[in-house]
KOLMARKOL-49686 format. One line per field, with one value per atom (N, C-alpha, C): residue number from 0; atom name; x, y, z. Coordinates in pm, whole numbers, plus 50000, padded with zeros to 5 digits. Layout:
! residues N
seq	c(NUM | ...)
atom	c(CA | ...)
px	c(X | ...)
py	c(Y | ...)
pz	c(Z | ...)
END
This chain:
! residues 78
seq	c(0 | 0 | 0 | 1 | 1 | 1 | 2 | 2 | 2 | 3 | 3 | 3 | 4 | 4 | 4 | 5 | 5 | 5 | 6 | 6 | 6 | 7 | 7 | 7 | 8 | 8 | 8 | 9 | 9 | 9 | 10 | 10 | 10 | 11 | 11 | 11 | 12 | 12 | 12 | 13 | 13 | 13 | 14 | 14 | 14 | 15 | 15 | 15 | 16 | 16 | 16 | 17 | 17 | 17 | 18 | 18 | 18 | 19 | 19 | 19 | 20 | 20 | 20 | 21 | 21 | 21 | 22 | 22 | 22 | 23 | 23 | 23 | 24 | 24 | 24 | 25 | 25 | 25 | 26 | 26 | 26 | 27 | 27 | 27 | 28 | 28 | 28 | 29 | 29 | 29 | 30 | 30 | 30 | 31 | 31 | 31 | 32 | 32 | 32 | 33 | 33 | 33 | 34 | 34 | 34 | 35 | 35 | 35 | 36 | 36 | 36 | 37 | 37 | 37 | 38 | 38 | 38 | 39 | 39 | 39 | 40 | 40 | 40 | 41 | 41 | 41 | 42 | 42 | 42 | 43 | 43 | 43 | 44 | 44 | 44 | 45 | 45 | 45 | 46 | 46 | 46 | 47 | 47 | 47 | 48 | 48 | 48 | 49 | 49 | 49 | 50 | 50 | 50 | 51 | 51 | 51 | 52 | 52 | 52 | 53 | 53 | 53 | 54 | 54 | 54 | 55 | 55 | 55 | 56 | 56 | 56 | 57 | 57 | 57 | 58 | 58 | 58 | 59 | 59 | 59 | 60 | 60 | 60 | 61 | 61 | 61 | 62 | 62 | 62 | 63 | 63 | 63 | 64 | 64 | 64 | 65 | 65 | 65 | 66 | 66 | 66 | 67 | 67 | 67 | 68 | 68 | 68 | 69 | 69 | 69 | 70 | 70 | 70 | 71 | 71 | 71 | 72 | 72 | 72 | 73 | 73 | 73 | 74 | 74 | 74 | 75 | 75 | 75 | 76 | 76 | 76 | 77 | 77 | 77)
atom	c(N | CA | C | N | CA | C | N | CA | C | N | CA | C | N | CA | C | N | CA | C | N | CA | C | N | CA | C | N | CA | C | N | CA | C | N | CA | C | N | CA | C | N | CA | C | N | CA | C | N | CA | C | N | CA | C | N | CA | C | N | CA | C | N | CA | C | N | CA | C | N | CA | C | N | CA | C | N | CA | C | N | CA | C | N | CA | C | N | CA | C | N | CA | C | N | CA | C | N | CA | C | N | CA | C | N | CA | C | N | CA | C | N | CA | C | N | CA | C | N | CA | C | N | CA | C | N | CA | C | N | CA | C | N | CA | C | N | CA | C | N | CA | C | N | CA | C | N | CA | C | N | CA | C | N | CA | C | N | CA | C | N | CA | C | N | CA | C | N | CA | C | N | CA | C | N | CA | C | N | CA | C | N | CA | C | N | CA | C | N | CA | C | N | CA | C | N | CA | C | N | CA | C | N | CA | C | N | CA | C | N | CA | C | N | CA | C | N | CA | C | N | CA | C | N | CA | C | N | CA | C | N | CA | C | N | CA | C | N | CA | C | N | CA | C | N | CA | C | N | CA | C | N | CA | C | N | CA | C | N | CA | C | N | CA | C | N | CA | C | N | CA | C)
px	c(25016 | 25115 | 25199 | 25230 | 25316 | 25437 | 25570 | 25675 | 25725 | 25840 | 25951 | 26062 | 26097 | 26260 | 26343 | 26497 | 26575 | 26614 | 26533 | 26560 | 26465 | 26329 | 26226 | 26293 | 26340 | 26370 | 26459 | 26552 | 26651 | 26633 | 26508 | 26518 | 26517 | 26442 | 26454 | 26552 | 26690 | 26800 | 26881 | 26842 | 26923 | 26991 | 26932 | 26949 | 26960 | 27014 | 26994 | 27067 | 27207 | 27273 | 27257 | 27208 | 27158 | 27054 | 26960 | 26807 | 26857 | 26962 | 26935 | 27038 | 27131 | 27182 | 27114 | 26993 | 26907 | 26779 | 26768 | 26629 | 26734 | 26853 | 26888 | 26900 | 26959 | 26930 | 26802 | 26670 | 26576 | 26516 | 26522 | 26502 | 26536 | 26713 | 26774 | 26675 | 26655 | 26596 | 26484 | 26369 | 26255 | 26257 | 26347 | 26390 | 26407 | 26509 | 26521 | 26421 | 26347 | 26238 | 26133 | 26118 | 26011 | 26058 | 26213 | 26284 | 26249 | 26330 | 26310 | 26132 | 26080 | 25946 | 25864 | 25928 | 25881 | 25921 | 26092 | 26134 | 26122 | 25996 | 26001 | 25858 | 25766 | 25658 | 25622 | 25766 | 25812 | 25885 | 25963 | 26033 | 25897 | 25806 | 25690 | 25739 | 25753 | 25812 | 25729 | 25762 | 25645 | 25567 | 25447 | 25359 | 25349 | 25351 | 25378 | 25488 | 25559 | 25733 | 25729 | 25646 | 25680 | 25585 | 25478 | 25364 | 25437 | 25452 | 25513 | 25631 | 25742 | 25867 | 25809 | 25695 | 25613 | 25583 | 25488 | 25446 | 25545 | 25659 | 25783 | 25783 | 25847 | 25917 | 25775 | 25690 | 25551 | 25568 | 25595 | 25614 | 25755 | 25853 | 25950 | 25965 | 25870 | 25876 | 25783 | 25686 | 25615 | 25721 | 25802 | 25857 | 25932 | 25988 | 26107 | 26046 | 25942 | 25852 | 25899 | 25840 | 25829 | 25962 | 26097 | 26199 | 26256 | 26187 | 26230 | 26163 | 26105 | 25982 | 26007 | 26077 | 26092 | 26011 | 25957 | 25801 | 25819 | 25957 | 25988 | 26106 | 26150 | 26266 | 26291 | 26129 | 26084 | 26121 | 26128 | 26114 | 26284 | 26342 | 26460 | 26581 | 26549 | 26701 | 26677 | 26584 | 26532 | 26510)
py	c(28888 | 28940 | 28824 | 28847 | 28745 | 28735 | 28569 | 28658 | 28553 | 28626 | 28559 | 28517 | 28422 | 28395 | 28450 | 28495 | 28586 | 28518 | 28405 | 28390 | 28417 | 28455 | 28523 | 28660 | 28719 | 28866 | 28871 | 28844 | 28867 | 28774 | 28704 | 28683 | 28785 | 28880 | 28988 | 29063 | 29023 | 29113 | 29034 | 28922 | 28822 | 28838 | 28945 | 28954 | 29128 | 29209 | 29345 | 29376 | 29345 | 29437 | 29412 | 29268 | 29244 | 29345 | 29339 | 29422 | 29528 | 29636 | 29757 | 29779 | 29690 | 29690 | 29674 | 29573 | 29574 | 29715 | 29714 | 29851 | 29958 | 29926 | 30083 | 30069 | 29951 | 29947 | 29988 | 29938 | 29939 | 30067 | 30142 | 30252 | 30358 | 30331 | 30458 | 30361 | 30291 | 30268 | 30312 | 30310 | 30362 | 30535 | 30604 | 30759 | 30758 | 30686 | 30743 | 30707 | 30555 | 30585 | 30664 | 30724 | 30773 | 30902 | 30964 | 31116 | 31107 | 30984 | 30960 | 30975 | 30934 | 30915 | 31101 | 31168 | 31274 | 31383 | 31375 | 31422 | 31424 | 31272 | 31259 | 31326 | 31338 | 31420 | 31554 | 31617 | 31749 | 31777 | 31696 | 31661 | 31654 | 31628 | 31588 | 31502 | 31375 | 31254 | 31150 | 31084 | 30914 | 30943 | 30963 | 30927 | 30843 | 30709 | 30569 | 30494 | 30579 | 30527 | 30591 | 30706 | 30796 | 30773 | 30712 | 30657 | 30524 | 30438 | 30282 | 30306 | 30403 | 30447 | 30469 | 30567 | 30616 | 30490 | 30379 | 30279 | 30188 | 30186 | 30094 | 30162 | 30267 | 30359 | 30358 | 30334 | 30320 | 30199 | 30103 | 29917 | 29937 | 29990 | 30002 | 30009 | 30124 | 30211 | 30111 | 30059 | 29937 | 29832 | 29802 | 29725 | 29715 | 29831 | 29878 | 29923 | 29940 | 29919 | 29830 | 29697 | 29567 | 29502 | 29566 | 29526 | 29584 | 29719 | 29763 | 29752 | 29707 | 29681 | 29519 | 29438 | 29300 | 29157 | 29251 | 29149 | 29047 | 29131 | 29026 | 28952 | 28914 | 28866 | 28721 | 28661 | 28482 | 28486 | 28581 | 28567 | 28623 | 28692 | 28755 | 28606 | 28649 | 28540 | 28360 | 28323 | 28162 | 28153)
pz	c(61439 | 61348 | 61296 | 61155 | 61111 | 61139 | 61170 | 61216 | 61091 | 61051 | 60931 | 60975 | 60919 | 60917 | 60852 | 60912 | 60801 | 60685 | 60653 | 60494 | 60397 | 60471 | 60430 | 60405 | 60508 | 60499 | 60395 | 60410 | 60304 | 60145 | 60150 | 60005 | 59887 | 59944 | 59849 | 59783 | 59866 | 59843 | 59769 | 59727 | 59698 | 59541 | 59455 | 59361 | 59295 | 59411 | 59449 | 59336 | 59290 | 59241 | 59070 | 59013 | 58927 | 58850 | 58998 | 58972 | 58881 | 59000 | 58976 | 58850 | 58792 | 58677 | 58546 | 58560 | 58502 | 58464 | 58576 | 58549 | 58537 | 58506 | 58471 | 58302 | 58283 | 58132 | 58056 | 58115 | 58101 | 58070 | 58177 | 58260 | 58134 | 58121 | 58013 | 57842 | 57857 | 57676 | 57691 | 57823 | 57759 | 57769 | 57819 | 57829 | 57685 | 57610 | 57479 | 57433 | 57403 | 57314 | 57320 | 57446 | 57460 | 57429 | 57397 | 57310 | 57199 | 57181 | 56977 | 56941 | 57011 | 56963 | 56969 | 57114 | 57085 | 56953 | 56957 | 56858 | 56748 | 56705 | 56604 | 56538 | 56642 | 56622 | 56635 | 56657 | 56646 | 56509 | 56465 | 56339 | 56259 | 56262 | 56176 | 56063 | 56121 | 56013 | 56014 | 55989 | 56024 | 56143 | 56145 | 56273 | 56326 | 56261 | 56285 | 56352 | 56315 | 56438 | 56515 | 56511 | 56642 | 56736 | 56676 | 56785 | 56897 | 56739 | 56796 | 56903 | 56849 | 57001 | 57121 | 57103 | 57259 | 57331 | 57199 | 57270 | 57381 | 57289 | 57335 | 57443 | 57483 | 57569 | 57684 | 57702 | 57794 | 57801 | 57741 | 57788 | 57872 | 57792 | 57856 | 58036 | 58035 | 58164 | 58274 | 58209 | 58300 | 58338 | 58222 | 58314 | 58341 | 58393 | 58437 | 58623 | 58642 | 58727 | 58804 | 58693 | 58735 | 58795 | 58699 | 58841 | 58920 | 58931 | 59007 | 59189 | 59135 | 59281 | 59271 | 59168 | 59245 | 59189 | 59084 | 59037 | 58956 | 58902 | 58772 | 58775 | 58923 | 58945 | 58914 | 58947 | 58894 | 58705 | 58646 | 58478 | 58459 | 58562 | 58516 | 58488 | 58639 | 58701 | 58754 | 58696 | 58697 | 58587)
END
């Protein structure tokens, strides 16, 4: 079994409250684009913005993923 040092352990936390300030921004933009985009194909208006919002709002949500699990902490905060 592997054993760590608590600076192994706690590197992860090192940037906790950042993270979750972050993926919440994240988090609430791809909720709306991914509204606006439905609303807008209920509205029956541009298909084309309402596709491209979904798209956003699905990138959004990946990577909102991504900090929320930690992945993208090397591209955030370095």
């Amino acid at each position: 079994m592997a054993e760590f040092s608590d600076a192994q352990l706690f590197e992860s936390h090192e940037y906790r409250r950042e993270r979750s300030i972050v993926f919440a921004i994240v988090l609430a933009t791809a909720f709306l684009a991914v509204v606006a985009g439905v609303a807008t194909i209920m509205a029956e208006a541009n298909l084309a913005v309402a596709i491209g919002l979904l798209a956003v709002g699905v990138v959004l949500l990946a990577v909102a993923g991504g900090i929320g699990i930690g992945e993208l902490d090397a591209y955030l905060f370095e």
